[in-house]
N, C-alpha and C positions, 0 to 999 in steps of 0.2 A: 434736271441739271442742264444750263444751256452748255454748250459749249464752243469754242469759237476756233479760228486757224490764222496761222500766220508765219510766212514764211521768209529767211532769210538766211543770204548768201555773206559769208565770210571767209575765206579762201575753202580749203581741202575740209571737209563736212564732215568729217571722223572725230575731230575734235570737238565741235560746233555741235554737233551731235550729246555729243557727252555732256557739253555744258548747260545744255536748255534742260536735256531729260534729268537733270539734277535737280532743278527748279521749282520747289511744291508748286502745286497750280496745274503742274505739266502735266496733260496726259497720256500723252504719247508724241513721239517724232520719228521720221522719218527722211532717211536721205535721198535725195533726188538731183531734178535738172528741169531748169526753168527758163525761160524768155529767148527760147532758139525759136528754129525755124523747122527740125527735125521733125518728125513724128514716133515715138519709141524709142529716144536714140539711149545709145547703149556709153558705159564710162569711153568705151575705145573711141565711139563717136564726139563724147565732149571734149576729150583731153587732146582729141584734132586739132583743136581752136577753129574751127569752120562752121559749126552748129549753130554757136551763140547764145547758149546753154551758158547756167551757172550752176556750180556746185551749188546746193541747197539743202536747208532743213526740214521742212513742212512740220510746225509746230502745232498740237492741237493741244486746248487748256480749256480749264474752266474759270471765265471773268472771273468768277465770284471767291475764286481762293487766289488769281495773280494777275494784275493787271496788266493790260498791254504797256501799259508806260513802264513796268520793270522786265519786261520782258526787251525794250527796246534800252534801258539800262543795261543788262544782260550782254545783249549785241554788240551794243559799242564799247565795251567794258573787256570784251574777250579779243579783237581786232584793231587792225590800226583803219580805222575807215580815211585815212587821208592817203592809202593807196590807191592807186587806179591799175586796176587787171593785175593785181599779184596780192601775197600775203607772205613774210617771210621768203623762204627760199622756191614757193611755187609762184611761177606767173603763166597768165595768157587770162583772155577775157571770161573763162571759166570759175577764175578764182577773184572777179572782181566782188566790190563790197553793195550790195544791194537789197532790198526790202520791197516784196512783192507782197504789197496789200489785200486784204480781202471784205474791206469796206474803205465808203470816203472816209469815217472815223477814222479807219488807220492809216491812213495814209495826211489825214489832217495831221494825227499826235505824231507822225514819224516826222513830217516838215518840221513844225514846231519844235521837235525833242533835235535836230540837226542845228537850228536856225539858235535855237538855245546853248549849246554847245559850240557854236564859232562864235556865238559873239561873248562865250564867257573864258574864252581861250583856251580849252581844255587841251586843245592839238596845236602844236604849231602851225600845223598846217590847214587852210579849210577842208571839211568834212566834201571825201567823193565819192560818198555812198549815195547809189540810184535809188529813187522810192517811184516804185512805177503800178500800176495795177496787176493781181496775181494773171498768170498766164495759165496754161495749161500746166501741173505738177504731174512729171512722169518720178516713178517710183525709181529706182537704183537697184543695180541687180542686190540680189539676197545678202550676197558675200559683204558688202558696203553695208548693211543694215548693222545696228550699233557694233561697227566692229572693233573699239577698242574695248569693250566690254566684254567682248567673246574671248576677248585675248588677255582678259586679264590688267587692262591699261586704263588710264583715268586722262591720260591726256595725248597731244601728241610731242615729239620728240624737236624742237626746232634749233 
C-alpha cells in the first residue's frame, strides 16, 4: 500500500484533527506546527505569535481509498479560508489558513482547487489560504494529540 502525507493548517487543530481522522482513506494524523523559524518549539512557543509556526494536522492516507482532491474538499469545507491569521474567536499567525505540500502534484491540485473556488464564488470573499511547500512538521506535545477524542468530544465548541 502506498501511502502519502499532507498537511494543513485551519485555526486551533483539535477540531481539524477530528475532522480528517474521520475521513476513510485516513490513516492517521497528527497535530503539530509548521513554517516557523523555531527548532522543537513547544504550544507556549507558538501561541507567542513570534515563531511563525501554524497550528497543523500532518495527514497521512492511502491515494488509493481518498484522494487528495477530497481531502482538499474536507479543508475548505471545515474553515473559513478567507481569513487571514484567525479562525473564529482565535487569532495571531498561528491560526492562519494554509496547506503545506509534500509534492509539486499537491501543491498544483491545491492552486487549482483555490483558483476553482473564487472564480465560482463559493466565499465572498477571495480564498487567503497559503499553499507553500511542507517545511519541517514538529509533532505537538502528547496532550494535543487527538484531544477531543480523549475527551469524549467530536468537535470544537465556537
Amino acid at each position: 500500500m502506498a501511502i502519502e502525507r499532507a498537511t494543513f493548517g485551519a485555526g486551533c487543530f483539535w477540531g481539524v484533527e477530528a475532522r480528517f481522522a474521520a475521513i476513510p482513506g485516513v490513516i492517521d494524523t497528527a497535530v503539530g506546527y509548521e513554517g516557523g523559524d523555531l527548532e522543537h518549539p513547544t504550544y507556549k512557543d507558538v501561541c507567542s505569535n513570534r515563531t511563525g509556526h501554524a497550528e497543523v494536522v500532518d495527514v497521512t492516507y492511502d491515494p488509493s481509498r481518498v484522494a487528495f482532491d477530497t481531502l482538499l474538499d474536507a479543508f475548505f469545507g471545515l474553515h473559513d479560508p478567507t481569513q487571514v491569521d484567525r479562525q473564529g474567536p482565535d487569532w495571531g499567525t498561528q491560526y492562519r489558513s494554509v496547506i503545506f505540500t509534500r509534492s509539486a502534484e499537491q501543491m498544483q491540485q491545491a492552486k487549482e482547487k483555490i483558483a476553482e473556488l473564487n472564480a465560482t464564488g463559493a466565499y465572498r470573499k477571495p480564498i487567503a489560504t497559503q499553499v507553500v511547500p511542507g517545511a519541517v512538521f514538529w509533532k505537538a506535545e502528547e496532550y494535543h494529540q487527538r484531544y477531543l477524542e480523549k475527551r469524549g468530544m467530536v468537535s470544537c465548541q465556537i
